[in-house]
Each structure stands twice: as structure tokens, then as C-alpha cells.
C-alpha angles and dihedrals in degrees: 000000000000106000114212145199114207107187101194108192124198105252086082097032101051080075125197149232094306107035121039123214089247088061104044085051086057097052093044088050092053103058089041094047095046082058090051093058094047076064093251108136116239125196106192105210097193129182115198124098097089085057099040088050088050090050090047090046085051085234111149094198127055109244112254090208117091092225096057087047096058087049099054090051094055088058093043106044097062099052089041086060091042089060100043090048099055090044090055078047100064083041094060086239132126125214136182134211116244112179120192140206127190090241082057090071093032100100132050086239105047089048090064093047098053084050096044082055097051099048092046089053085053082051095059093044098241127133127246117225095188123178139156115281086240086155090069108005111115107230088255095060097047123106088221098221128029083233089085095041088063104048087052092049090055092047085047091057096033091243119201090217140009116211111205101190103199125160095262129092096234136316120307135200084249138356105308087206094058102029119052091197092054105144119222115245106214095172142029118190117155128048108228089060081058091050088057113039081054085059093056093037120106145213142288144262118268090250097056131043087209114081120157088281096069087037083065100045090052089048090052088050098045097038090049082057087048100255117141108231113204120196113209141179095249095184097079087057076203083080100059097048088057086052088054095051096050116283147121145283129232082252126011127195114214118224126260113280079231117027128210110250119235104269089042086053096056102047093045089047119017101044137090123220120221100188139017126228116195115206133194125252106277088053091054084056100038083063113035097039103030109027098240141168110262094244126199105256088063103064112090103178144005135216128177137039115268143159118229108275086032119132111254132172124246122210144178129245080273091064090241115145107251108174136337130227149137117288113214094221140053130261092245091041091054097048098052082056101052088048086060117075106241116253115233091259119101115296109243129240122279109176110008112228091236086063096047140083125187099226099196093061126160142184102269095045098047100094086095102045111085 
């Protein structure tokens, strides 16, 4: 059985003149329902209900206010699962709403059991219809794109491959649309080369948060937790039923040499840090060459307010982020220690080895990580 994630953004499913959403949901539903029944696991990560709510609201611009965005999601939510429920139908097939929030994969917990429910969901052969909780989520706790999502729910079921449908054929040097001599991008291997073609890419449309730039953030965390990521044209739904046969992507990136575990994953990726601690040189190398516990002696500031066992950033003397983690005390424990001078006996541990991942990993310094 190949278990995938499939991540739909509005931009094709708003729909036009021609092709209703409701259509493009049919056809959609019939290639993912037709997989399911070969016995392969799909996740649907699917955008659109700030954009249904705003077509049912007769708005032609996306509202910018978080609290007109969580409005127009309300609206749209509802009617989005109402057509995807009556295209499984026809299909025989059955699916089930998971919103999300980013507190929801916080916590090492809460992580397992979004991916217990999800599974169990597979197991029952039903398919899951996931999308971010934008009717209730603060901006602080959103993901921002379901781009992202999806490449965190991959990494939660352990997902051999994670599908982005975008309206573009495949991934390009610059924006096609802009640049006549864009050259087409088949291929991506190494991840450096992923790092920085995310550096160069650009923004989005104003119907949709995506754009190349977070497409390439979620290729770089799923690949790091060795899933393939394939980018594909979705507007031709033809597309998608060769994807699920087997086939390829416009572009593909290839999975890390030396991919993340699941734990590491989650605390490089799914986390979010509440404070930063910047450490001095020997500590930089200590990490990133040797796979070491983060000690106290080597923290030489901290920023933030967090409990102990909360995620925190670490960075070099730079102040470049080097790996994240959970510190084992407190901020305000750290700082009254750092106030005091160290006694000769040993420093204690900050941030265990076991609870941190280095997150500008590359190839060379990779033998610790896992």
C-alpha cells in the first residue's frame, strides 16, 4: 500500500466561468476515490473555504483582517464539506473533517494523537478531508498556508509521498509568468539545492496564501522526514489520477540521504519555539559536529518566556538559528543561572540530545542526527 498526502489550494478550486467548484471537486473525488479502492491511503489536504465563503459573500477580494478571515471561513467550511461529501458519495466512498490547528502539533502528545486519528481513519478506509481550523484559529496559532499543513500531516502518518497541485506545470528558475527564459526545474536531489531555490522563490496570488516560496518550505519538511514531494499541474484532474498510479510530478523532490525520525521531525518542524537561547562558539560545534547536549556553560543569553520542557531556538554567535529543541528549565530559571558564576562541578544540561534536532543540517554533518 503507498499512503499519500494530496494538498488542493484554491486557486484551482475556486473554480471559473466554465468549471464550477463543485465540478472540479467531482472530478478530484473520482481519481482519489478510485486509489482508494486499489487499497493505496490518501490524506486530502484542501484550501477553500475562505474563498467559497467569499463567493458566496459576493466579495471579489479576499479580506486582509483576521477576523474577516475567520468569518469567511465559517461560511465557507461548511459548503466545501458538503461537496466533497456528496462527490465520495457517488464514489461509494466515505471521508471525515480534521481541522487543525498549530497548538494541535505543539506538543509531543498531541502530535501522536493527530496521527493515531488519521491512521485510524486509513484503516477504516475513509478518507480524510484535513484543513487548517481558519474559523477559530488566532493569527499566532495558524499555519498560514495549507502548504505547510500538508507537509506536517505527511510527516504525522509517515506518508511515502506528499502530492502540492498548484496551477503551474512544474517548478521553474523564476516566475514563468513573469520571465520568458524560465527554465523548467525536473528534478530536485540535494538539499541544499532545495534550501536555495526556496531563498530565490517568490510569493503568491491574492486568492491564495501558497505561492512557490511555502511549496517549497513544505518540500524541504517532508523531504528532511524522507517523503518524495511531487509538484504537479492540478487543473487538467487527469493529472492527479496518473499520480496516483504511479507516476510523476512536473518536478519531484527527492527525499533527504538521511532523513529526520519521527520525533526529530517533529520538534525541527512542528513545533513552535517560545523563546531563543544564543550560545558561544564551542557549543555551535559541540551540536552540529558531535551531536551533543546543549550545557549550560554554553548559553550565553536568553530571550523569550518559557516554562521548563518548552521548545526553544538555538543560535550561533551569528544569531543564525542552528537547532531547536526543549529546554529543561525554565527562561527565568536560566537567566538566574546565568546571573550566578558556575561552580567547578559538572554544567548541567540544558537541551538533552534525545529532545534536539540540529535544523541546518547538511549532508556532511548528518552521522548524529538520528
Amino acid at each position: 500500500m503507498t499512503l499519500r498526502v494530496v494538498k488542493v489550494g484554491t486557486s484551482l478550486l475556486r473554480g471559473d466561468e466554465k468549471l464550477s467548484t463543485a465540478k472540479v471537486i467531482n472530478r478530484y473525488s473520482t481519481h482519489l476515490a478510485a486509489s482508494l479502492k486499489r487499497g493505496d491511503g490518501v490524506v486530502l489536504v484542501s484550501s477553500g473555504a475562505v474563498g467559497l465563503g467569499c463567493k458566496r459573500l459576493g466579495l471579489s477580494q479576499r479580506p486582509e483582517d483576521i477576523v474577516s478571515l475567520q468569518a469567511v471561513a465559517a461560511i465557507g467550511q461548511g459548503h466545501l464539506m458538503a461537496l466533497y461529501e456528496n462527490a465520495m458519495a457517488k464514489q461509494g466512498c466515505k471521508v471525515a473533517q480534521v481541522l487543525l490547528t498549530r497548538s494541535d502539533l505543539n506538543s509531543r502528545r498531541n502530535f501522536s494523537n493527530a496521527s493515531s486519528t488519521l491512521r485510524k481513519l486509513l484503516d477504516w478506509k475513509v478518507i480524510p478531508i484535513v484543513n487548517e481550523n481558519d474559523s477559530l484559529s488566532p493569527e499566532e496559532l495558524r499555519f498560514g498556508d495549507n502548504d505547510t499543513l500538508s507537509a506536517l500531516v505527511a510527516t504525522a502518518i509517515g506518508a511515502d509521498q506528499l502530492i502540492m497541485l498548484t496551477d503551474v506545470d512544474r517548478l521553474y528558475s523564476s516566475d514563468p509568468r513573469m520571465n520568458s527564459m524560465a527554465k523548467p526545474i525536473s528534478d530536485v536531489h540535494h538539499p541544499n539545492e532545495l534550501i536555495k531555490l526556496e531563498k530565490s522563490a517568490g510569493g503568491g496570488g491574492s486568492w491564495g496564501t501558497g505561492g512557490m516560496t511555502t511549496k517549497l518550505a513544505a518540500a524541504r519538511i517532508a523531504t528532511a522526514s524522507g517523503i518524495t514531494v511531487h509538484l504537479a499541474d492540478g487543473r487538467d484532474s487527469n493529472v492527479l489520477d496518473n499520480l496516483l498510479k504511479g507516476s510523476r510530478g512536473g518536478t519531484v523532490f527527492h527525499p533527504h540521504p538521511q532523513p529526520l525520525a519521527n520525533r526529530k521531525s517533529w520538534l525541527a518542524h512542528a513545533i513552535n519555539p517560545l523563546g531563543s537561547l544564543h550560545l558561544d562558539s564551542g557549543a555551535c560545534n559541540a551540536i552540529e559536529l558531535h551531536g551533543a547536549s546543549l550545557l549550560l556553560v554554553g548559553i550565553t543569553k536568553v530571550e523569550g518566556d518559557f516554562e521548563a520542557n518548552q521548545p526553544v531556538l538555538m543560535l550561533n554567535p551569528k544569531g543564525q538559528e542552528i537547532a531547536r529543541g526543549l529546554s529543561s528549565l525554565s527562561s527565568e530559571g536560566l537567566k538566574k543561572h546565568l546571573a550566578e558564576p558556575l561552580g567547578k562541578g559538572k554544567s548541567p544540561i540544558v537541551v538533552h540530545r534525545d529532545v534536539l534536532v540540529v535544523t541546518n543540517r547538511t549532508i556532511k554533518d548528518l552521522n548524529q542526527e538520528n
